[in-house]
N, C-alpha and C positions, 0 to 999 in steps of 0.2 A: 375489109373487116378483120378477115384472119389477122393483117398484117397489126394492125393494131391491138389485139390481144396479145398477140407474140409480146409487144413492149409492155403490155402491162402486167403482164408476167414477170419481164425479166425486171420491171420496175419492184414490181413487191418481192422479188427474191433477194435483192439488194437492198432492200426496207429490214426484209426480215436476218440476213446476214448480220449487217452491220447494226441492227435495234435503233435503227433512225427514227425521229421521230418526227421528223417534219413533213410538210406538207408540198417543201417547193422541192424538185427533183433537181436539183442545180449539178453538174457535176463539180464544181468547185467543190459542195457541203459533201458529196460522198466522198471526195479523195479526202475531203479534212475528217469525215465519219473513220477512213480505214488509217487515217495517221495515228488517230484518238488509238485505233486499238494495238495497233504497232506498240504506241508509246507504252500502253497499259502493259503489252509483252514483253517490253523492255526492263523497262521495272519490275516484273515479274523475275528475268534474270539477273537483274541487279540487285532483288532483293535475295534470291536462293544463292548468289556469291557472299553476304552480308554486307554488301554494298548500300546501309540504309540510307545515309544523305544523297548519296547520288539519283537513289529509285525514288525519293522525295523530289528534287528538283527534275526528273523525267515529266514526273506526275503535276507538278503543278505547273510544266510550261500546257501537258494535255486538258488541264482543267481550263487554262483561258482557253484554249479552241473550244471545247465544248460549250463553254458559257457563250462564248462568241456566235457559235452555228443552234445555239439555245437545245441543245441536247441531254436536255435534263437527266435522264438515265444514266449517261455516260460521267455528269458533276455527280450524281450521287453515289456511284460505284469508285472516282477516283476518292471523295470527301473520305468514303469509310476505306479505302487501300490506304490514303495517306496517315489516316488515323492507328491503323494496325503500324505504321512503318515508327510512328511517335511515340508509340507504344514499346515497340520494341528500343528504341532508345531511350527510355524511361523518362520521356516528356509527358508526364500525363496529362498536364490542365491542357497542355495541346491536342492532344488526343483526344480528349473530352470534348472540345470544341468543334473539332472534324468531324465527330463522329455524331454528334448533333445536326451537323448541319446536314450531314449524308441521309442520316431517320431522316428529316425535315423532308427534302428534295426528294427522296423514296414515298413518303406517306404522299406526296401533294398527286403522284404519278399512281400509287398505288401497285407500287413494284414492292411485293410482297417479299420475293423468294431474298432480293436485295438488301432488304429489311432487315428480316432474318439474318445474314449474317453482319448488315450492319449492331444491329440488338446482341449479337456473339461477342462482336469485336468489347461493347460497351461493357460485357460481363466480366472479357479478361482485364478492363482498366478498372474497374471498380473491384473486382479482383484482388489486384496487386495492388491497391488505394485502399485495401482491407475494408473497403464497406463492403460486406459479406452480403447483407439482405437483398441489395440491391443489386451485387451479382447474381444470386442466384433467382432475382426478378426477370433479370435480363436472359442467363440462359434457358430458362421455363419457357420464355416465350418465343425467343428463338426455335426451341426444339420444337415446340406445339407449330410452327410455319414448316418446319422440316417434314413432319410427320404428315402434317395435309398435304403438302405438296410428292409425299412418298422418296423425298431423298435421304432412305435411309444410311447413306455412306456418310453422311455428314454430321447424322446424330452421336456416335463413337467418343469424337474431341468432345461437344457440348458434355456429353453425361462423364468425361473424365476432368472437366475441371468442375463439375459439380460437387464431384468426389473430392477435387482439393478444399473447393470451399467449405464443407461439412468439417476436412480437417480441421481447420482453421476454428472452424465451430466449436471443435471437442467433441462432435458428433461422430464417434469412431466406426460402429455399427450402420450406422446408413453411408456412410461414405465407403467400407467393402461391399456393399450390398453393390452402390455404383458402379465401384471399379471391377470387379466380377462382372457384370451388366457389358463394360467397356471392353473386358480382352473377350467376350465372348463376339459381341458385334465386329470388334474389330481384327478378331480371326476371318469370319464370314465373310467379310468386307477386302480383307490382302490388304489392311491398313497396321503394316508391320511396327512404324515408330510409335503409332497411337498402343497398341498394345505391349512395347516396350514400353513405352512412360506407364501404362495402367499397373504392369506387373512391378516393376520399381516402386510403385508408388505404394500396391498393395503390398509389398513387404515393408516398407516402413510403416504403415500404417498396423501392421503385422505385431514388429519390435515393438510400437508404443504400446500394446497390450500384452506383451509379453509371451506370444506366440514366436520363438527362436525358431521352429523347422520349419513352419510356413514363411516366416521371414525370408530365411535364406533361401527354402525352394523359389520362393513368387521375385526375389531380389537376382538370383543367378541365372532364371529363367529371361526374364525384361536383359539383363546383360551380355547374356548369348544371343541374343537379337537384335540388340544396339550393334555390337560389335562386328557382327556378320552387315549390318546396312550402314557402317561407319560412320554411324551419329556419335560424334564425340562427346556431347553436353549431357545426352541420354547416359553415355558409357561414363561419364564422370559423375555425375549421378548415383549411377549402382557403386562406383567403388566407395564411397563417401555411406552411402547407408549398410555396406558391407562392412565397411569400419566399422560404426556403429555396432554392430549384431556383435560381431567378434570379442567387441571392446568389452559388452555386455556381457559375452561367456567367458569369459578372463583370455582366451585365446589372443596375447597382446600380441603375439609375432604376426598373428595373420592380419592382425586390427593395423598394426604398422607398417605391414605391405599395401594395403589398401587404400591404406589414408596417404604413405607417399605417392602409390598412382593417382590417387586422388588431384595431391597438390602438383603433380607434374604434366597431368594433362589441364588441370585446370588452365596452370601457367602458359602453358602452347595457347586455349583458346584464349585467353586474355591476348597473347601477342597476336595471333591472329586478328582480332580484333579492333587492336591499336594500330594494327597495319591499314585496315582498312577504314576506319572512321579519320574522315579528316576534322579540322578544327572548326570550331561554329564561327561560320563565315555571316550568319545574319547578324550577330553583335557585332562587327567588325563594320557592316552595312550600315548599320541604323546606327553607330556613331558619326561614321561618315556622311549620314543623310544630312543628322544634326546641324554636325559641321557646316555642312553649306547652306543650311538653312539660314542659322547664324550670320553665316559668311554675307549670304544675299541680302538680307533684312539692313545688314551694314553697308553693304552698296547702294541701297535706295535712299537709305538717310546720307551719303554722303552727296547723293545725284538730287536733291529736295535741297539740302544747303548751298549746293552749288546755283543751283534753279533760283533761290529764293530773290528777291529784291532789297532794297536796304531799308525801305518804308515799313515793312512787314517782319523786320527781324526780331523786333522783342514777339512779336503772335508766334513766330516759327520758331524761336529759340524754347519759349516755353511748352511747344508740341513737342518738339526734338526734345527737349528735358523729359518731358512727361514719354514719347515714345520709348529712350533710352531706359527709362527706368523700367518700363513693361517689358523691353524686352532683357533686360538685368532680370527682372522677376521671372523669365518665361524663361530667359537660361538655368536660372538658378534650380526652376522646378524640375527642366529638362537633365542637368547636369547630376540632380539628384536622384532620377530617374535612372540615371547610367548606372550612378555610385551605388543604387541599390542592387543592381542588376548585377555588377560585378563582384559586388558582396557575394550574392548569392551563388555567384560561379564561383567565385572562391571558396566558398564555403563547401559546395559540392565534390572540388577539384578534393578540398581537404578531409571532405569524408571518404574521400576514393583513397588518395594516403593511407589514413587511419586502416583503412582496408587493406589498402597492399602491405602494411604492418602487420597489423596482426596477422594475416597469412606467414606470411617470415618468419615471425615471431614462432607458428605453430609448426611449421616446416623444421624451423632450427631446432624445435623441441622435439615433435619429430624422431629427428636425425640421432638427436644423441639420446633420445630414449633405445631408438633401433638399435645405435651401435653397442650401446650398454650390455644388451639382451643379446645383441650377437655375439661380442667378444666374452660375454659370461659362458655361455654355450658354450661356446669352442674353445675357450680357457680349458675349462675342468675335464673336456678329456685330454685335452693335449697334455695336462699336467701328468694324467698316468701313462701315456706315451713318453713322453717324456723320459718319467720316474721311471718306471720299466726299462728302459731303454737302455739308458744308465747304469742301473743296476746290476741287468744282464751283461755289460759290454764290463763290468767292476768284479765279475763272478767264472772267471776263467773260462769265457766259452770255446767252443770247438775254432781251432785255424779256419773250417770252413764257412762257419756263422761270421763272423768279426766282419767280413764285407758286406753282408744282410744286415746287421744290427748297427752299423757305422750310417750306412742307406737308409733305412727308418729314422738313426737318430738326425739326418740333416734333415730329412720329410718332416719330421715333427718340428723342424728347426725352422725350416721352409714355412711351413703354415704359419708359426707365430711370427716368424718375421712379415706376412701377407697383414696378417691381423693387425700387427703395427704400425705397415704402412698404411694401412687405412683411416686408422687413430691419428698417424704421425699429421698427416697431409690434411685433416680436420683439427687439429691442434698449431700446425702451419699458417691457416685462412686464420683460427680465432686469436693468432699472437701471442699463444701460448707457451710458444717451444723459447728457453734459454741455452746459453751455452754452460756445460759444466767440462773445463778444461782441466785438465792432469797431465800429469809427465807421461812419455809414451814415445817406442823408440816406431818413428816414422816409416822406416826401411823395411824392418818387420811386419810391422801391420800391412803395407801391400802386400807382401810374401803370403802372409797368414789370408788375406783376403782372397790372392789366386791359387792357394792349396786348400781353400773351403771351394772356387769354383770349378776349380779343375774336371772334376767329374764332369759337370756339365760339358765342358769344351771337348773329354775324350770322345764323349757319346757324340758331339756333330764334329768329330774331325777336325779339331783347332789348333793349333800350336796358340800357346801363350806367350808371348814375348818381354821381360823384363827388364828395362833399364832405368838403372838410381844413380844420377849424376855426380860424379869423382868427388868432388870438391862441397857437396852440401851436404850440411851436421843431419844423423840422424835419430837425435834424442831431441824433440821439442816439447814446448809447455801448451796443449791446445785440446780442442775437445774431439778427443779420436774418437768416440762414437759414431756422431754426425760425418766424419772424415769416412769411417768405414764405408758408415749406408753409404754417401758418395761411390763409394769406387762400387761397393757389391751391384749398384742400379747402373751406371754406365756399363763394369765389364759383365752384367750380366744382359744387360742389354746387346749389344756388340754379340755376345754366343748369340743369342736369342734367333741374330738377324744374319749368323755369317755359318757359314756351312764349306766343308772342307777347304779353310781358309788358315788365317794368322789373324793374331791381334796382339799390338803392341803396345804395353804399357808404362810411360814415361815419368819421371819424376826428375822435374827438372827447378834450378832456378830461376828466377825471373829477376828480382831485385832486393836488396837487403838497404835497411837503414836502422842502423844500430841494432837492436839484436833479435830484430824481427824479419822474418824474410816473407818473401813470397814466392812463396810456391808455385808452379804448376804441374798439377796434374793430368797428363794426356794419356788417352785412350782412343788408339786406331784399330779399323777394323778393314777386312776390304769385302764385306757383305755385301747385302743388296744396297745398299745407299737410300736416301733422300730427295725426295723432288723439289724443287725450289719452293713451286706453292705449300707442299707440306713443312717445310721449314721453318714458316712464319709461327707455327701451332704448337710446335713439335714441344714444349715446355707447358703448354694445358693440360689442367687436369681429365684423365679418362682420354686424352686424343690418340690417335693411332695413325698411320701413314696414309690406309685406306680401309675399308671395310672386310676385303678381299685375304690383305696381309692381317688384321686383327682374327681372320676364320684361319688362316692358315698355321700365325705363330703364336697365336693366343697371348692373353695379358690384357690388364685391366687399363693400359696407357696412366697407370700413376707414377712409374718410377721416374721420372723426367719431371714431372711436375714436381714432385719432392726433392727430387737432387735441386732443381734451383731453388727452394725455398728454405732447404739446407746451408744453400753455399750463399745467399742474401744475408742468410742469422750467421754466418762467419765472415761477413761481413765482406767477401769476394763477389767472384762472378763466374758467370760461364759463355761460352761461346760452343759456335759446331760450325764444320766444312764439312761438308757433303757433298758427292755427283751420282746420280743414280744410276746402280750396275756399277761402280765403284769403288764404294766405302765412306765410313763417316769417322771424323774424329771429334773429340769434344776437349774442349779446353776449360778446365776452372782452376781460378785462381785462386789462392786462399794464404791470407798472412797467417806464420807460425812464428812465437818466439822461441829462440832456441835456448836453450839449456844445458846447462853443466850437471845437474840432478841424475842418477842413476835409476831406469827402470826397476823396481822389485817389484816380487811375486809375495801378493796377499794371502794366497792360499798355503803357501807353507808356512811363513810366519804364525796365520791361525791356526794352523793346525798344531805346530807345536807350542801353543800358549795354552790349545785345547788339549793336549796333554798333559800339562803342568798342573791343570785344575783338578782339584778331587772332584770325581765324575758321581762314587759310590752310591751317596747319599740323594742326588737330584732326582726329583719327582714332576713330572711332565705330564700335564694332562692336555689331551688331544683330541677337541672338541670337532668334529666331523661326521657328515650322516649318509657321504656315499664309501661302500667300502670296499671299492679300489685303491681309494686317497689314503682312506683309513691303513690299508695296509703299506702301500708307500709310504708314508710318511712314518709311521710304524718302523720301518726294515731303514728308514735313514737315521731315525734316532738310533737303532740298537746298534746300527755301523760304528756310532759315535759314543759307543757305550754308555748309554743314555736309556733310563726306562721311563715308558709311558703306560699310563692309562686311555682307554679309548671308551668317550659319549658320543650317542648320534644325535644329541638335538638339547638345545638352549635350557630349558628348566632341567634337566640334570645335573647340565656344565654348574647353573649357581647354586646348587645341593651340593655337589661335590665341594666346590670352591667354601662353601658355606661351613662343611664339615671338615675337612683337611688341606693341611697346608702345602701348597706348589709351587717350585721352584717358578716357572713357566705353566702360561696357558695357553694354548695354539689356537684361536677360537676362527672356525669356518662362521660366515657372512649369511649365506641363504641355506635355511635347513626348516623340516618341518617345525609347526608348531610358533614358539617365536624367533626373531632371527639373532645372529651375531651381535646384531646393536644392541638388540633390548637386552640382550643378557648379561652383555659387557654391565649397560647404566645398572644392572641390577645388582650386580658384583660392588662394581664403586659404591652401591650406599652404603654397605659393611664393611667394605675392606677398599681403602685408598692405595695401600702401599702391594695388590696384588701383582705381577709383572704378567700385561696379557698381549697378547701379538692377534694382528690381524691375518691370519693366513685365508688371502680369497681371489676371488679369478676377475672380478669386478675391476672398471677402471678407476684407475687410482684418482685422478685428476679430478674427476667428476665428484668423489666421495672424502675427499681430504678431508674438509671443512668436518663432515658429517662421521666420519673415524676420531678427529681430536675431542670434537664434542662429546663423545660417549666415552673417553676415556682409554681408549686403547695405546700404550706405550711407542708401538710399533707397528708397520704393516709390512707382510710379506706378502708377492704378487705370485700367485700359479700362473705358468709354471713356472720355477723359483731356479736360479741356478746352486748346487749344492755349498759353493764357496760363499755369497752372498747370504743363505740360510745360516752357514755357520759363524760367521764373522755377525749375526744379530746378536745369534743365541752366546754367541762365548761373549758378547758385551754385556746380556743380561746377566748372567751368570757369575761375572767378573763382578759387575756393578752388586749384585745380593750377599757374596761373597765377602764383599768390603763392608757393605751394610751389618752384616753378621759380626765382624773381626771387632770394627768400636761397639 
């Protein structure tokens, strides 16, 4: 008797483990009971990878077992798992279907708790199918099963997308009432993402009433949370509604850091994603069902005609006719069935497009909003860095200053060149950059290139080495700018990377045909070198050798990116040999025509044309509202014996302009009140023939369109070099002069 209790014990322990529901103790039905739940755990981690089709077909190979061993419980917990999985791949009529069937097979068993979160699942598709009332039917009654049954860990989620749905509603008030309700439970709870999504949410819900400090507090709070439990969708989330906040305080630089985290973790989980979503293999199936559906139906009618007798042929020809045409008709319906089907996928495919677009689209606006606001920044001090610099090094400082002021002036030099190559390499991608060629002696310009780097090379122990091959002309016709940056990003590249070393710089021939040659330029180092696999890269933008060498020699890994996008708009090329522990050399080639034309120096030229002008009478008004600029610019007119008047801001400049006549107007771009633009149009409506110059730190490229429209003569970029400043002004002034004489 003992002994037979014993098994019926271990029998209902095994009933109650596995929630078997049968009556026949088979071992066969429990190994397929513990496969059921295997399968269910598998899916489970193929869905917490994002693996959803794959934890979809786990689940419905366990559903036929369970339908098979008639485990009703078990179909109605996989129906509502597969319907969350449809869900989250944004199949909802499928999901709708699963999730029906799972209530159905729940209510017939009276598996309550089951219910409940099958009744959850149905809230979040009705949810995001925006039928609001009906979600919020569905979570009501879910929660009300939660509550009786005391699993209060589970109520948290329900009461936070209640609080979406109220969003959704325009019901601002009751939906923080909820979400307050939610980071409270799900503090209690240690349900850490649930009350990041509640506080995320309760700051946007925040913003939309116009609450900014609780915004940002309940948005930074959900953030710090996400971030520590590495939910990226969470964390991309908060920087997205932190845009938002920022955007709304005028604070655009912070709105613009946010929004690019934004779009660049977005983009990670999208590819994460496309990594693991494979292609929907049931449309691929159920064409091919068709297919042989087709197929067979035509093997029978060909095995009936072969069958037939010749007494019966007109009976079975007019069958065959009449079958042939049903199934003509039964294709036709089936093949439109496809065509609709794949409409609709395309259709989808093309709203996903339209979606990767407009991301782009706001990414790339973005970008050059960002960069606008940061090279305006950093423009307008370097301009007094700059100007000071200059001035001082112009003003007989002490023998012991001249090397501290020489230092500053390359720093300042340094930085605007950083800022350009940032622009440069963004104006490179949009096809932006031309060539502007000029005469320019070739030979010099390296020389001039490695006695601006020099410094650099003493401070890590370099020797420089220079050779310009005997027999090639050194006056060409080409565009030495782009030639410079060239050499300045390789050989400063080469210091960057060699340390009490040499580096040899080449200037050699390659080939001439009629009066253009080619050049190359080589640059050897015997640094650290190049690994093979880094080789491939080694011309991407922002790439570096390793993580290790980017902490070590610092650098943004642009200059390599630019020198090739450089030497492609001159129409050459570059190559590199590398060995690592070695050294690297780089080779580009570049066609120049050569020239008989004689280098000169534009600076003396103007300046003595700029002495020939009577200066006496010129009136210069210098429209500026920071006054550092103000007094730079100030101390370079009077160098040039030149007097100015000085306004800080837009409505004075066209009073004055209004009232008295000026030779030149210097008008600053961003100043309180209104800006540069509007004061320029307001000028031009009384006076056509004013001469006003754009003096501003803004990028040029971006505002061209928007400087000729308003009327501005000219534009000078801060910070300005002082020969380029004066070859404007002695134009205008020339030009007023003549205007005066007839």
């Amino acid at each position: 008797m003992s002994r037979i209790k014993y098994y019926v014990l271990v029998i209902f322990v095994i009933f109650f483990t596995f929630g078997n529901a049968q009556t026949e103790f088979e071992s066969d039905s429990l190994y397929k009971s513990s496969e059921i739940k295997l399968a269910i755990h598998n899916a489970e981690l193929e869905e917490d990878r994002g693996n959803y089709y794959e934890a979809i077909n786990i689940l419905e190979k366990a559903l036929e077992i369970s339908k098979k061993i008639e485990d009703k419980k078990n179909v109605g917990i996989i129906y509502s798992r597969i319907a969350k999985l449809q869900y989250n791949v944004d199949d909802l009529d499928t999901a709708k279907e699963y999730v029906t069937r799972a209530i159905d097979a729940q209510y017939e068993i009276d598996d309550k708790l089951n219910q409940a979160v099958s009744r959850y699942i149905y809230g979040l598709i009705f949810l995001k199918d925006n039928q609001i009332r009906e979600a919020l039917d569905h979570f009501k009654s879910s929660k009300t099963i939660f509550e009786e049954e005391r699993l209060d860990e589970l109520i948290p989620e329900v009461t936070l997308n209640e609080a979406k749905a109220h969003i959704k509603l325009n019901d601002l008030n009751e939906a923080n009432a909820l979400l307050d309700k939610t980071v409270v439970l799900a503090t209690k709870h240690d349900l850490p993402l649930v009350e990041s999504s509640a506080l995320i949410t309760s700051g946007h819900v925040a913003l939309l009433q116009g609450k900014f400090e609780r915004a940002l507090s309940q948005t930074m709070k959900g953030s710090a949370i996400a971030e520590n439990n590495n939910a990226k969708e969470l964390l991309n989330r908060s920087y997205k509604v932190l845009s938002d906040i920022y955007s709304t305080q005028g604070d655009h630089q912070k709105a613009s850091e946010n929004l690019r985290a934004y779009i660049n973790l977005n983009d990670e989980i999208l590819s994460e994603k496309r990594e693991l979503l494979s292609p929907d293999k049931k449309f691929q199936l159920e064409i091919s069902d068709k297919d042989a559906v087709i197929h067979k139906q035509a093997e029978e009618i060909n095995k009936q005609n072969e069958a037939t007798s010749l007494n019966k042929l007109t009976t079975i020809l007019s069958v065959a006719l009449i079958t042939i045409l049903s199934l003509l008709t039964l294709s036709l319906y089936k093949n439109n069935n496809i065509r609709l089907k794949t409409n609709n996928m395309l259709y989808k495919k093309n709203e996903e497009l339209l979606t990767e677009k407009e991301r782009a689209e706001i990414a790339a606006k973005t970008k050059a909003n960002f960069l606008s606001t940061v090279t305006h920044e950093l423009r307008t001090p370097l301009y007094a860095v700059t100007g000071l610099t200059n001035m001082l090094l112009e003003e007989e400082p002490k023998p012991e200053q001249i090397q501290h002021l020489k230092s500053l002036k390359f720093s300042g030099d340094y930085l605007l060149t950083f800022i350009n190559d940032i622009l440069q390499i963004n104006k490179i991608e949009a096809n932006k950059v031309e060539l502007d060629p000029e005469v320019f002696n070739l030979k010099n310009k390296v020389e001039n290139v490695i006695a601006a780097l020099s410094n650099q090379a003493i401070d890590n122990n370099i020797a420089i080495h220079f050779e310009y091959e005997k027999h090639l002309p050194e006056v060409f016709n080409g565009d030495q700018l782009k030639i410079s940056q060239i050499l300045i990003n390789l050989i400063g590249n080469s210091i960057k990377f060699t340390k009490d070393g040499d580096i040899w710089v080449r200037v050699k021939k390659n080939s001439k045909k009629g009066k253009t040659y080619n050049v190359t330029l080589e640059v050897e180092d015997n640094g650290i070198g190049i690994s093979d696999e880094k080789q491939q890269h080694m011309f991407d933008s922002f790439s570096q050798g390793s993580v290790q060498i980017n902490r070590k020699y610092g650098g943004t890994g642009l200059g390599l990116s630019i020198v090739k996008g450089l030497v492609e708009i001159l129409h050459g090329s570059i190559n590199l040999k590398s060995n690592l522990g070695e050294g690297t050399t780089f080779f580009v080639e570049v066609p120049l025509e050569e020239t008989k034309e004689t280098v000169r120096s534009q600076k003396t030229e103007i300046s003595k044309k700029l002495n020939k002008l009577d200066l006496t009478n010129v009136n210069i008004l210098v429209v500026e509202d920071n006054k550092i600029n103000q007094m730079i610019t100030k101390k370079i007119l009077n160098k040039m014996n030149l007097k100015c008047e000085i306004v800080d801001n837009g409505e004075d400049a066209v009073e004055k302009v209004r009232g008295n006549g000026y030779d030149v107007v210097l008008m600053d771009i961003h100043m309180p009140g209104i800006s540069g633009i509007e004061a320029t149009k307001r000028i031009r409506s009384f006076d056509k023939a004013q001469t006003i110059f754009a003096l501003t730190a803004v990028t040029l490229e971006d505002k061209m369109q928007e400087f000729e429209e308003a009327g501005f003569d000219d534009i000078i970029s801060k910070p300005f070099k002082q020969e380029d400043f004066e070859k404007k002004l002695f134009s205008a002034l020339s030009n007023r002069k003549s205007s005066a004489e007839v």
